[in-house]
N, C-alpha and C positions, 0 to 999 in steps of 0.2 A: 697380284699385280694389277689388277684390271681395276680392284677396290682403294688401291692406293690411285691409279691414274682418273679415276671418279673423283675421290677427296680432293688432286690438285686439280682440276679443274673446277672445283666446287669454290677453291680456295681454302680448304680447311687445310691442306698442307703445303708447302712449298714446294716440296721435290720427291718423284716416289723412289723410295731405293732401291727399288728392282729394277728399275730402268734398262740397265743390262743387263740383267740377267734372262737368260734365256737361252732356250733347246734348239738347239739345232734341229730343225724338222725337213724332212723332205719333200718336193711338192708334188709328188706321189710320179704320174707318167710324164708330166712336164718334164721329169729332172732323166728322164733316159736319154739316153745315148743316143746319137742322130742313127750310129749303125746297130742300136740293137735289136732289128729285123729286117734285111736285106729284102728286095726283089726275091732273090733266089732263095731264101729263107721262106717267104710267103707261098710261092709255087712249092714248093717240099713241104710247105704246112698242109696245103690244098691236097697235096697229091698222099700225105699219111689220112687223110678226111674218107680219102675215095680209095682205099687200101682197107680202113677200121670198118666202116661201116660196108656191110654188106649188102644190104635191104636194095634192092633194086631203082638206083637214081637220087638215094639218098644221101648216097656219098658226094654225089656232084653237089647239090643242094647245101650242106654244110661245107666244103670247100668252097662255094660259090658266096657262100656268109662271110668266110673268114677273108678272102678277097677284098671283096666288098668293102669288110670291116677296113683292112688293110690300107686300101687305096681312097675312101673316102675322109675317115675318122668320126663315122656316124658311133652314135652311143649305144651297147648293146638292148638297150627297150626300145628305140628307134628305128633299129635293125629287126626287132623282131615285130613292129607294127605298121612297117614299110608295106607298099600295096605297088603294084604295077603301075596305077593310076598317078605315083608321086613320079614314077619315073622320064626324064624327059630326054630329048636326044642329047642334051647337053649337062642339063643340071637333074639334081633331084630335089625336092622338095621333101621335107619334113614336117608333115602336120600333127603329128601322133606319136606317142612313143607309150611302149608297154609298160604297166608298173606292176612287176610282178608282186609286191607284197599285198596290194590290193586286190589283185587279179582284175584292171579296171585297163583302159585305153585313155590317158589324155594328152595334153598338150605336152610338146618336149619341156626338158629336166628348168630351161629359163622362164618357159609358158609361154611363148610364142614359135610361131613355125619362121623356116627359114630355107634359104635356099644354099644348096652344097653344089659343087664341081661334081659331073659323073664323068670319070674320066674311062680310059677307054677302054684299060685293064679291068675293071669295075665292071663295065657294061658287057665285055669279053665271058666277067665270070655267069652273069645273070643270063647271055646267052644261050651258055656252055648246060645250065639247068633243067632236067625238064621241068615243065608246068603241069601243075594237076589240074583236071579239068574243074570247074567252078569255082577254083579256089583263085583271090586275089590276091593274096600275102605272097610275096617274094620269096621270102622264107619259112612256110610252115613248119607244125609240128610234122611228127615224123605221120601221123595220119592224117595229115591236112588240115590241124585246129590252129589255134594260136600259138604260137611260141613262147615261154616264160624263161625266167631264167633258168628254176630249179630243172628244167624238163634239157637244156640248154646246156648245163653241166653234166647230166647225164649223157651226151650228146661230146660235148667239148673233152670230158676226163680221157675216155680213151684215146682219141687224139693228140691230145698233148703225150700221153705218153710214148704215145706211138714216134711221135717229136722228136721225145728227148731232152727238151728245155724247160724249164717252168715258164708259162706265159702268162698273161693274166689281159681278158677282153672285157 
């Protein structure tokens, strides 16, 4: 299709015949459901976080991610290269976001940083966290490194199931 829509604007043909033809595709999270994760679905998420994990304060810590995630709609490498320092009493800022296949820190998924709503439920959860002393990341690993994704599913699998639902962050 894309080589016939080349040729007619090249002029070599008049009309491409696949024109309509075409897949119906999904636009992945766009296309969900305004209710498919309620307020109350989110706190029952947070509260299976701090149930699964036992490690002392770590439960709050990944509940206070999935929150976050929840009420902002930051992206999960943005989440996990978040620092206190982005946090403001109103907004948060976005200057970084993790790419785990590199294992590197750069600019978010557009390449420029941006500013987000921190709304209050959000700022509620980051409270509700304790902090590890020297560490800046909002969300670290579970010994205070950086958070990737792989490390993140490891972290998330139980959860979910604990859930019940399949989710996808």
């Amino acid at each position: 299709r894309a080589m016939f829509n080349d040729a007619r604007r090249s002029g070599i043909v008049a009309s491409n015949p696949f024109k309509e033809l075409g897949i119906e595709r999904s636009r992945g999270r766009r296309d969900l459901p305004s209710e498919w994760l309620t307020a109350a679905e989110v706190d029952r998420l947070a509260q299976c976080a701090r149930e699964v994990h036992s490690t002392p304060g770590y439960g709050d810590t990944i509940a206070g991610l999935l929150v976050f995630a929840a009420y902002t709609g930051l992206r999960p490498g943005e989440l996990y290269a978040l620092r206190y320092d982005d946090l403001g009493a109103e907004t948060v800022e976005v200057r970084r976001a993790a790419d785990s296949h590199t294992r590197t820190l750069a600019l978010p998924k557009n390449g420029r940083a941006r500013v987000v709503v921190y709304p209050v439920k959000a700022r509620e959860a980051v409270e509700r966290m304790p902090r590890m002393a020297s560490i800046d990341l909002v969300f670290p690993a579970l010994r205070g490194g950086q958070l990737w994704a792989s490390t993140f599913l490891w972290v998330w699998s139980p959860v979910r199931a604990a859930f019940g639902r399949v989710i996808h962050i």
